[in-house]
Every structure is written in structure tokens, then in C-alpha cells.
N, C-alpha and C positions, 0 to 999 in steps of 0.2 A: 798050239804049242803051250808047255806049263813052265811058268816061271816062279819065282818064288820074289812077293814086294815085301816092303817094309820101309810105313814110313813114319817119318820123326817128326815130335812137337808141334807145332800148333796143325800139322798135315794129316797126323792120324784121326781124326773125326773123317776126313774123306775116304777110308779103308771099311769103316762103319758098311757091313753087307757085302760087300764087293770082294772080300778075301776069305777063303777057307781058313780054317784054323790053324792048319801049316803054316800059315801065310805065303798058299798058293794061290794062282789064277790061270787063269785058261784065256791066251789069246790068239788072233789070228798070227800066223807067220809072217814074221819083217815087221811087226807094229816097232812102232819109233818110239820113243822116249814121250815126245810131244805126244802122241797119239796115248799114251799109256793116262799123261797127265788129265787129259780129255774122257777118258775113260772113267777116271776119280773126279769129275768133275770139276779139278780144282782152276781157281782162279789164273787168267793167263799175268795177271800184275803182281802174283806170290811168285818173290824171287827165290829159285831152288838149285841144288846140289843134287847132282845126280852121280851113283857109286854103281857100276857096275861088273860084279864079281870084284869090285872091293878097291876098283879100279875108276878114276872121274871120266864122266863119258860130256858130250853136249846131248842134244834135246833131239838132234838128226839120227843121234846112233839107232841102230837095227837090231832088233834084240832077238835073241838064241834060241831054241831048246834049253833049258836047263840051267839060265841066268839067273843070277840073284842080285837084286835091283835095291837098293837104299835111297829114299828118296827124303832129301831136308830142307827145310825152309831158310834164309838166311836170316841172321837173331840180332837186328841190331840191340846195342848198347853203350852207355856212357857213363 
């Protein structure tokens, strides 16, 4: 299935190869959020935001055909 990611701040270096120019990808059907995150390599202790179709999902959601995925890290400060 092709979805279309996009991710934010210190998470886009793990997009580096792995995303078309569109900022599509090609994954199996029903990959989870977790599974996606595994796919980009990223660290399981980077806490994130997940936005899909613009909407907050958890880490279990099941993703679509035709989804578009926002994925962010969270930014502390003080």
C-alpha cells in the first residue's frame, strides 16, 4: 500500500532514503504506526506524535491505502 510520511525535527534525518520525493512510501497492508516507526529506524525512547490524515492516532493504529502520516518528536523546554 502507498502512504504518504512526513516527519518533523530532530526525526527527519530517519526519512534520509526511505521516502520518495512526494514523501511517499510503499508499505505492507495493516503496518501499525510502531511498525512504520521500526521501518525509519527510529529510536523506541524518542517520544512522538503521531497525526494521521491530520487526525492523533496511538502507535497500534493500522494504516490505510492512501494515509497521510505526520510523525513528531516531543520538544521539551523551559
Amino acid at each position: 500500500m502507498k502512504i504518504k510520511v512526513k516527519l518533523y525535527t530532530i526525526l527527519e534525518k530517519y526519512a534520509k532514503g526511505k521516502v520518495l520525493e512526494d514523501n511517499t512510501i510503499i508499505l505492507h497492508k495493516d503496518t501499525t504506526l510502531q511498525e512504520l516507526t521500526r521501518y525509519f529506524s527510529i529510536p523506541d525512547k524518542i517520544g512522538m506524535v503521531f497525526l494521521v490524515n491530520d487526525s492523533p492516532q496511538n502507535k497500534e493504529y493500522r494504516l490505510c491505502e492512501g494515509d497521510k502520516v505526520k510523525i513528531f518528536s516531543f520538544i521539551g523546554g523551559g
